[in-house]
Every structure is written in structure tokens, then in C-alpha cells.
C-alpha positions as CSV (number, residue, x, y, z in Angstrom):
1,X,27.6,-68.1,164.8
2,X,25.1,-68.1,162.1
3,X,24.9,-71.3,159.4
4,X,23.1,-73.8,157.3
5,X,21.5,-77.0,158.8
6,X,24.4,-79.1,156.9
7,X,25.7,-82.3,159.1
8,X,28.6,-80.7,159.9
9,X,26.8,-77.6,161.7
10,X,23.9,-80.3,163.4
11,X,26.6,-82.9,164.5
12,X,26.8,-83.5,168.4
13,X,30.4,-83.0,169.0
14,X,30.2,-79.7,167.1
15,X,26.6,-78.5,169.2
16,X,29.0,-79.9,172.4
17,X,31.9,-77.6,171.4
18,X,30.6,-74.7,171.1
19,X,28.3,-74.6,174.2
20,X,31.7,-75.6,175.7
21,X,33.4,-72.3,174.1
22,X,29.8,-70.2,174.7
23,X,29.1,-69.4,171.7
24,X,25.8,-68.7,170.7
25,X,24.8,-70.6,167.5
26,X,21.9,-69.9,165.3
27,X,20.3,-71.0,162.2
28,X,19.7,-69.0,158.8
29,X,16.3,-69.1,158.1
30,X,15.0,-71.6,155.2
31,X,12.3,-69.9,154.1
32,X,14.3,-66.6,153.4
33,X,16.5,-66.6,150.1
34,X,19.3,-64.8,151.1
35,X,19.6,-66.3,154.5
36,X,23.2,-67.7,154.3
37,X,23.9,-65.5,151.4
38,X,25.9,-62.5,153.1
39,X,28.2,-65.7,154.8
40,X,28.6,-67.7,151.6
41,X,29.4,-64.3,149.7
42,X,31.9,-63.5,152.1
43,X,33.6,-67.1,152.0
44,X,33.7,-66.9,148.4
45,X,35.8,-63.5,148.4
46,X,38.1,-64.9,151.5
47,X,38.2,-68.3,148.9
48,X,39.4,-66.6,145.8
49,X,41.0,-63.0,147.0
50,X,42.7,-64.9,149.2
51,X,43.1,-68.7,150.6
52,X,43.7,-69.8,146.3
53,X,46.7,-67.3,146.4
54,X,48.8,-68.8,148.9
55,X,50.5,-72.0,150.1
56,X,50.4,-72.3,154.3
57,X,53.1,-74.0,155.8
58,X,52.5,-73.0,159.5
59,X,49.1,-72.3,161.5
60,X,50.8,-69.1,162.2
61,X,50.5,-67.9,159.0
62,X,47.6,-68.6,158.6
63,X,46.3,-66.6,161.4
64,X,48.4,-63.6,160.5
65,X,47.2,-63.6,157.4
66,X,43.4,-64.1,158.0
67,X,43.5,-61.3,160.4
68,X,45.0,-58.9,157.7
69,X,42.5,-60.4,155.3
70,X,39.6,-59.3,157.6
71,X,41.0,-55.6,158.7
72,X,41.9,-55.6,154.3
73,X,37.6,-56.5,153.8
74,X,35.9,-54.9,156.7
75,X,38.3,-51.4,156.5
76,X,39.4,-51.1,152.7
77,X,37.7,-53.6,150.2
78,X,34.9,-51.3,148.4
79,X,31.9,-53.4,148.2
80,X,29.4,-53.2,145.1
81,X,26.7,-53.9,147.5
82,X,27.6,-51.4,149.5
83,X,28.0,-48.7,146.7
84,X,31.6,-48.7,147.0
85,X,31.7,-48.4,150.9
86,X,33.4,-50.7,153.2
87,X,31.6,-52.5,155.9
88,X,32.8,-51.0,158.9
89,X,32.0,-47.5,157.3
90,X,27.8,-48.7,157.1
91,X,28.0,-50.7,160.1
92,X,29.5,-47.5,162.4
93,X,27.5,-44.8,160.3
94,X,30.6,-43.0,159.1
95,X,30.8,-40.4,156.1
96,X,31.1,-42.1,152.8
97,X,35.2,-41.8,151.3
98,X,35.7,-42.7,147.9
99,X,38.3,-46.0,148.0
100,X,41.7,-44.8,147.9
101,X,43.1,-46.6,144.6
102,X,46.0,-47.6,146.5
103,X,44.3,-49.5,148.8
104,X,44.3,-53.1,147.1
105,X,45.4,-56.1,148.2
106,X,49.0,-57.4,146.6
107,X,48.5,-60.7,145.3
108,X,51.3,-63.0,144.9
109,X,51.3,-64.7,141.0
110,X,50.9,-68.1,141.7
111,X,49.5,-70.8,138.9
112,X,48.0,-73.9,140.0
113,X,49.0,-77.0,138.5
114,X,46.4,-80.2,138.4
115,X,47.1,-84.0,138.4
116,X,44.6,-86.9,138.5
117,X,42.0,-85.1,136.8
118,X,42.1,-82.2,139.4
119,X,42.1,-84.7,142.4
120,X,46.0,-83.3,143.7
121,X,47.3,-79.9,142.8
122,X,50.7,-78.4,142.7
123,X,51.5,-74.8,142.9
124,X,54.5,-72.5,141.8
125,X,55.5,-68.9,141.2
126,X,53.9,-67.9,137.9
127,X,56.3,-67.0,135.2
128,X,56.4,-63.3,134.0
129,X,57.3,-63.3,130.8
């Protein structure tokens, strides 16, 4: 586990939880720019490709649909910074394919509706006109 030093990362019950569950938890480096910035960008794709698209009702869901997210990023999302390869394509040295245009993500229209200045939001199927 790589993150920040934010409160939530140096807090005891989180250092005692994961020495509990053995995993090994490092630091991104301060004095490096783009130290968190592979994890943040990724967070900000799962944020907005995903999680804003959808309402979860069940933990299940959620799961089942993280773990699509992650085989739909590492195995099919062409990534600019990877000149249009996907991740597991560098990472396991395999011949650069050209994305398949069929291979996107379906996105459910959903519109977001705010109240109390943004504090609570409501969400709907979007209307096609």
C-alpha cells in the first residue's frame, strides 16, 4: 500500500490494521512531484468513469462492479500516458494492439440532482429526449 502522510493513513488503528492484515505499507516520497500522482490519477478515473455513474444499494455490487472496473482499466482502457496501451500490456511486455473501438465502458445516463447548496444529492435516470 502506497499513500500520502494524511491523518487517516498515520492514525494508529489504521497502522494496527494493517500489520494485523500483513500488509506492507509505504509512504510516497515528499520531495518527488509525482509521488502519489499515478494513485490520485487512477482514483480520479475510478471517481468519474465510474463510482459518479452509479447508485449502490448492496456491498455486493459494489465489489462486482469494482472488480469489472479494474479488469475494464488494467486490460482495455487505452491510456494517454501510455500511448494508447493498456497497463497490463507495459507491465507484462506484450506487443502493442491498437484499442479495439468496441471496447468502452457502457455508462448508464444518470443526472445528479443538488439540494442545500450541494450538501445532499439526488440521482435519476436522465431523460433522452
Amino acid at each position: 500500500l502506497i499513500s500520502d502522510k494524511g491523518t487517516q493513513f498515520t492514525a494508529g488503528d489504521f497502522k494496527d490494521y494493517i500489520k494485523r492484515q500483513s500488509i506492507y505499507h509505504r509512504y510516497a516520497c515528499i520531495s518527488k512531484a509525482n509521488g502519489n500522482s499515478k494513485v490520485e490519477r487512477f482514483f480520479r478515473s475510478l471517481k468519474y468513469e465510474l463510482l459518479n455513474l452509479y447508485l449502490f444499494f448492496s456491498k455486493e455490487k459494489v465489489d462486482r462492479l469494482l472488480k469489472d472496473y479494474l479488469l475494464y482499466y488494467n486490460e482495455h482502457r487505452p491510456h494517454e500516458a501510455l500511448d494508447g496501451r493498456v497497463p497490463n500490456d507495459r507491465y507484462f511486455h506484450r506487443p502493442r494492439d491498437k484499442p479495439d473501438k468496441n471496447d468502452k465502458m457502457i455508462k448508464v445516463p444518470i443526472e445528479r440532482i443538488e439540494f442545500a447548496d450541494g450538501l445532499l444529492k439526488s440521482y435519476r435516470l436522465k431523460k433522452i429526449a
